[in-house]
N, C-alpha and C positions, 0 to 999 in steps of 0.2 A: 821216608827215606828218599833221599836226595841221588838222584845218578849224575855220572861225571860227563861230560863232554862227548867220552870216545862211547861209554855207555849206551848213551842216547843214539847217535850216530850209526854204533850196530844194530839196534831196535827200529828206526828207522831203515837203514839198507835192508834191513832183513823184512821191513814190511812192503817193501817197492820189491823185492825182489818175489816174494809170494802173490803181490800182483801181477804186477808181470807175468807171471807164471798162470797164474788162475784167467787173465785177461789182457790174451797177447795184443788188442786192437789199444791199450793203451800205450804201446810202444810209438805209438807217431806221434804222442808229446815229445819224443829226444827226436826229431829229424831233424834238429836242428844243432850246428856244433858247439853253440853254447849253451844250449843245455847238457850235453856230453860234457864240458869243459871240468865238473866238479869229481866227476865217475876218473876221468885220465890225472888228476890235479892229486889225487888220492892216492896216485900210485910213483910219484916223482918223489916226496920222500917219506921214506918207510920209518922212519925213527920218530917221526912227531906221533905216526899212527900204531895203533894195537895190529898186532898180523892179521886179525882177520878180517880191519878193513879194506886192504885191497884184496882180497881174494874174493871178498862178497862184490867190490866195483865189479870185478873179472865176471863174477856168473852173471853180474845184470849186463856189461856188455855183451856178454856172449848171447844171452837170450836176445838182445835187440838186436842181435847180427841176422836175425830172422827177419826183420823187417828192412827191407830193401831204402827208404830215404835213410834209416839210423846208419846205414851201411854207407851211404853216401855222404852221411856229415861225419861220422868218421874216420875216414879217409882223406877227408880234406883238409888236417891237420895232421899234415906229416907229422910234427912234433910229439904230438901226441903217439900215434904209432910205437914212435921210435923210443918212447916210455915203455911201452908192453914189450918192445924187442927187448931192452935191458935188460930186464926181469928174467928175462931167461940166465940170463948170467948172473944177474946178481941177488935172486931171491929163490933158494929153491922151492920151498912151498910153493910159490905163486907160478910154477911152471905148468903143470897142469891149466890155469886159468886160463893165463898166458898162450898156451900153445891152442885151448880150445877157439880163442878169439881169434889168434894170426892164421889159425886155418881158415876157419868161416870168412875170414877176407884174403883168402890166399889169390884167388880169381883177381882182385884188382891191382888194376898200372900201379897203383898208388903205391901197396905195399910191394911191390917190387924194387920200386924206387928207394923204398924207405930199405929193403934188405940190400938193395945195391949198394947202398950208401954205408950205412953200419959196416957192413964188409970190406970197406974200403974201394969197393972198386969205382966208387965215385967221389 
C-alpha cells in the first residue's frame, strides 16, 4: 500500500514531533530560521494541506519555543509570525496551536511588532 504525500507528511510530523518530545536537546537542530522556514510555510496555506498538518507544525513549534536559539530564529521572521497571528482569525481549529506558540513568544520586541502592525497601529 502506497501512501499519499499529505500521508507521509503526517507520519513524519508526527514522528519529529515524538522526538522532540522524548529529546528536547534535539531542538537546536531548528536554531536556525531556515530550518523553521518548512514548520511556518505549512501554515500560509491551508487548502493545499490536510487540517492536521499545521496543527502538528503548531505543537512542534510550540515545543521548540522551549529552547531559547529556536525562539530566537523565530522571531526573526516577522513574516512568519504574522502567519500564526492569522490563524487566529482564520483557522479556528488551529487556535489553540496558535495561541500556545504567540504566548511562549509573548516576552519578545519582535512579536510586538508583528501584533502592532496586524492591528493596524503600524
Amino acid at each position: 500500500m502506497l501512501l499519499d504525500f499529505t500521508d507521509r507528511h503526517l507520519i513524519y510530523l508526527s514522528i519529529l514531533q515524538n522526538l522532540l518530545t522524548a529529546i528536547p536537546n534535539l531542538a537546536s537542530i531548528f536554531s536556525s530560521k531556515e530550518r523553521l522556514v518548512p514548520f511556518f510555510e505549512s501554515l500560509v496555506d491551508l487548502k493545499k494541506s490536510c487540517g492536521e498538518v499545521p496543527q502538528l507544525c503548531l505543537n512542534i513549534l510550540s515545543i521548540l519555543t522551549t529552547h531559547a536559539p529556536s525562539v530566537e530564529a523565530m522571531v526573526a521572521d516577522r513574516s512568519s509570525l504574522m502567519h500564526v497571528l492569522k490563524l487566529l482569525h482564520s483557522t479556528p481549529s488551529c487556535r489553540p496551536g496558535a495561541l500556545r506558540v504567540l504566548s511562549a513568544l509573548a516576552s519578545t520586541s519582535e512579536l510586538a511588532w508583528v501584533t502592532a502592525k496586524h492591528g493596524g497601529f503600524i
